[in-house]
LODREN-378034 format. One record per residue: x, y, z of N, C-alpha, C in turn; residue in one letter; residue number from 0. Coordinates in steps of 0.001 Angstrom, whole numbers, always signed. Layout:
{node {X; Y; Z}; {X; Y; Z}; {X; Y; Z}; 'A'; NUM}
...
REM end
This chain:
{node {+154802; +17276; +143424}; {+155014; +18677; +143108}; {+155885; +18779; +141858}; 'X'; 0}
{node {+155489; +19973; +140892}; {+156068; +20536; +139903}; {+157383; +20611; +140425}; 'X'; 1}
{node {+158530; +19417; +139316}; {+160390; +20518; +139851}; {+160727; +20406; +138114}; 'X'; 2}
{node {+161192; +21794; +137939}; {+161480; +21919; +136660}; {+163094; +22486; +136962}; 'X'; 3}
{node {+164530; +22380; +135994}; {+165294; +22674; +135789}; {+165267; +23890; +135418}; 'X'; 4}
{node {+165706; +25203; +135265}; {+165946; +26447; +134652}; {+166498; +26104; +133148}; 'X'; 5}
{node {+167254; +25461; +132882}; {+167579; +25115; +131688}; {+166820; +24650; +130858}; 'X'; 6}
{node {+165550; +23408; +130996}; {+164363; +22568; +131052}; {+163141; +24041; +130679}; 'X'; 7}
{node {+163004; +24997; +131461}; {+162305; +25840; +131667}; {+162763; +26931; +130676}; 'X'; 8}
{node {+164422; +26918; +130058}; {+164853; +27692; +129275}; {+164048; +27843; +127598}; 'X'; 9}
{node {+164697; +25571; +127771}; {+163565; +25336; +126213}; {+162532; +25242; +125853}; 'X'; 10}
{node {+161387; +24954; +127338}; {+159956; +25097; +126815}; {+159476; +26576; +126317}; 'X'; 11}
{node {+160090; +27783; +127222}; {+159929; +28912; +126943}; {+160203; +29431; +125013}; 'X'; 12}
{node {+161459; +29282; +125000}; {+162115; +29616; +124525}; {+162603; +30767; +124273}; 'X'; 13}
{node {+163258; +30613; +125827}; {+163704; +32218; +126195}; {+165305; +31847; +126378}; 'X'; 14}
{node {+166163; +33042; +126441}; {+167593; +32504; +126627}; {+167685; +31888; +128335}; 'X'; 15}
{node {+168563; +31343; +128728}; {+168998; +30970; +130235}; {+168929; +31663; +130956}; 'X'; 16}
{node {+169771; +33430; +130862}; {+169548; +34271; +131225}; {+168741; +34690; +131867}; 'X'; 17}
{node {+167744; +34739; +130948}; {+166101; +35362; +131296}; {+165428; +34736; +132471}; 'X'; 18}
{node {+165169; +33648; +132159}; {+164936; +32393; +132877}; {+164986; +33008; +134129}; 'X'; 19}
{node {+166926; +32579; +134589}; {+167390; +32961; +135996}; {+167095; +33920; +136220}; 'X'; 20}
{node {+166844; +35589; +135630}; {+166271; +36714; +136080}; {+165159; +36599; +136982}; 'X'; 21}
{node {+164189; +35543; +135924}; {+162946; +35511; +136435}; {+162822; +34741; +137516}; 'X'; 22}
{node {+163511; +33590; +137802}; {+163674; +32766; +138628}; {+163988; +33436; +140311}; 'X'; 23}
{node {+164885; +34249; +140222}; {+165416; +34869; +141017}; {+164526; +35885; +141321}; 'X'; 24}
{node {+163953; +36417; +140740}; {+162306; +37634; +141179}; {+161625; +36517; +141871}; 'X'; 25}
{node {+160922; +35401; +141176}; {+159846; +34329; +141897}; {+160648; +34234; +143405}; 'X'; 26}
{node {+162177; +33628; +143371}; {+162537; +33229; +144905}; {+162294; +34413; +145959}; 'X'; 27}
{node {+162497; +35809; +145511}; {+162273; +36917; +146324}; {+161027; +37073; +146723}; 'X'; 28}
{node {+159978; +37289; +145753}; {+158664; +36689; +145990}; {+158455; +35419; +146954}; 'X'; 29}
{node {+159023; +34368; +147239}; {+158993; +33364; +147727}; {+157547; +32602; +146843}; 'X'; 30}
{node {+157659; +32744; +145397}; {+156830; +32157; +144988}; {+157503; +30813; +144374}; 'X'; 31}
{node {+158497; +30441; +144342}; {+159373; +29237; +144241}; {+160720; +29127; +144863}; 'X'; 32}
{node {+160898; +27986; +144925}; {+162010; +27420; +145914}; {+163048; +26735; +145377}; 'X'; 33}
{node {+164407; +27304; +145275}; {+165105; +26240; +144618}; {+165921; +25592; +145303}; 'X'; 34}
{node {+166041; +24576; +144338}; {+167600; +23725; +145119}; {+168245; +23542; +143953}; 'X'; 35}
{node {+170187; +23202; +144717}; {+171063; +23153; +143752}; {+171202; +21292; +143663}; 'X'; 36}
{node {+171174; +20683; +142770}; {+171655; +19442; +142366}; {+172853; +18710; +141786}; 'X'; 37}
{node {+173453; +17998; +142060}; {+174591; +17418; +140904}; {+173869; +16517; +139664}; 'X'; 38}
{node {+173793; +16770; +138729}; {+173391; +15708; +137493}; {+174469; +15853; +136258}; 'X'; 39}
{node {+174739; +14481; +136378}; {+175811; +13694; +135477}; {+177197; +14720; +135941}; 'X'; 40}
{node {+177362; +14986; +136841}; {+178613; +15911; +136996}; {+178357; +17576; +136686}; 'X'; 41}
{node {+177242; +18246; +136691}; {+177015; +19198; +136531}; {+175900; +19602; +137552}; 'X'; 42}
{node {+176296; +21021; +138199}; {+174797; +22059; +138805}; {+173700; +22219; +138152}; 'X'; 43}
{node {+172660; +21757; +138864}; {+170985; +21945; +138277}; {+171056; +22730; +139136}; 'X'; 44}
{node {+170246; +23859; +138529}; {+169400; +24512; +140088}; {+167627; +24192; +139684}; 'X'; 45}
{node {+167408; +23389; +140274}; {+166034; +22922; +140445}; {+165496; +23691; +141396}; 'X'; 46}
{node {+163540; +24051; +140691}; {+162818; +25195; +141468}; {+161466; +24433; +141245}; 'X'; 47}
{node {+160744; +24712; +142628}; {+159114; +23947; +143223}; {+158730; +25108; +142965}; 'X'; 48}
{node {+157387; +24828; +142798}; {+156419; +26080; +143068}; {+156088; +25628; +144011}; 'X'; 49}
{node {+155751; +26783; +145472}; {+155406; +26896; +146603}; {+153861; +27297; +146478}; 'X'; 50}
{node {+152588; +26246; +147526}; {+151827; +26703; +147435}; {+152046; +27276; +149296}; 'X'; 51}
REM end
């Protein structure tokens, strides 16, 4: 399964971070993706699946 970073998802777009999480946060309400929070290198990912 697709797991993309919001940040990752920031630069392919090339939309600000912001936006991103807006949108991110509509999809989870939708329950059209799922995230999880991660530690990488000492920092929060919030990593998101698309749910089929």
């Amino acid at each position: 399964m697709l797991s993309l970073s919001a940040y990752q998802a920031a630069k392919e777009l090339k939309w600000s971070p912001g936006k991103v999480h807006g949108v991110i946060r509509a999809l989870q309400r939708s329950e059209a993706v799922k995230c999880k929070l991660k530690v990488v290198n000492g920092r929060a990912v919030k990593m998101m699946e698309l749910v089929r």
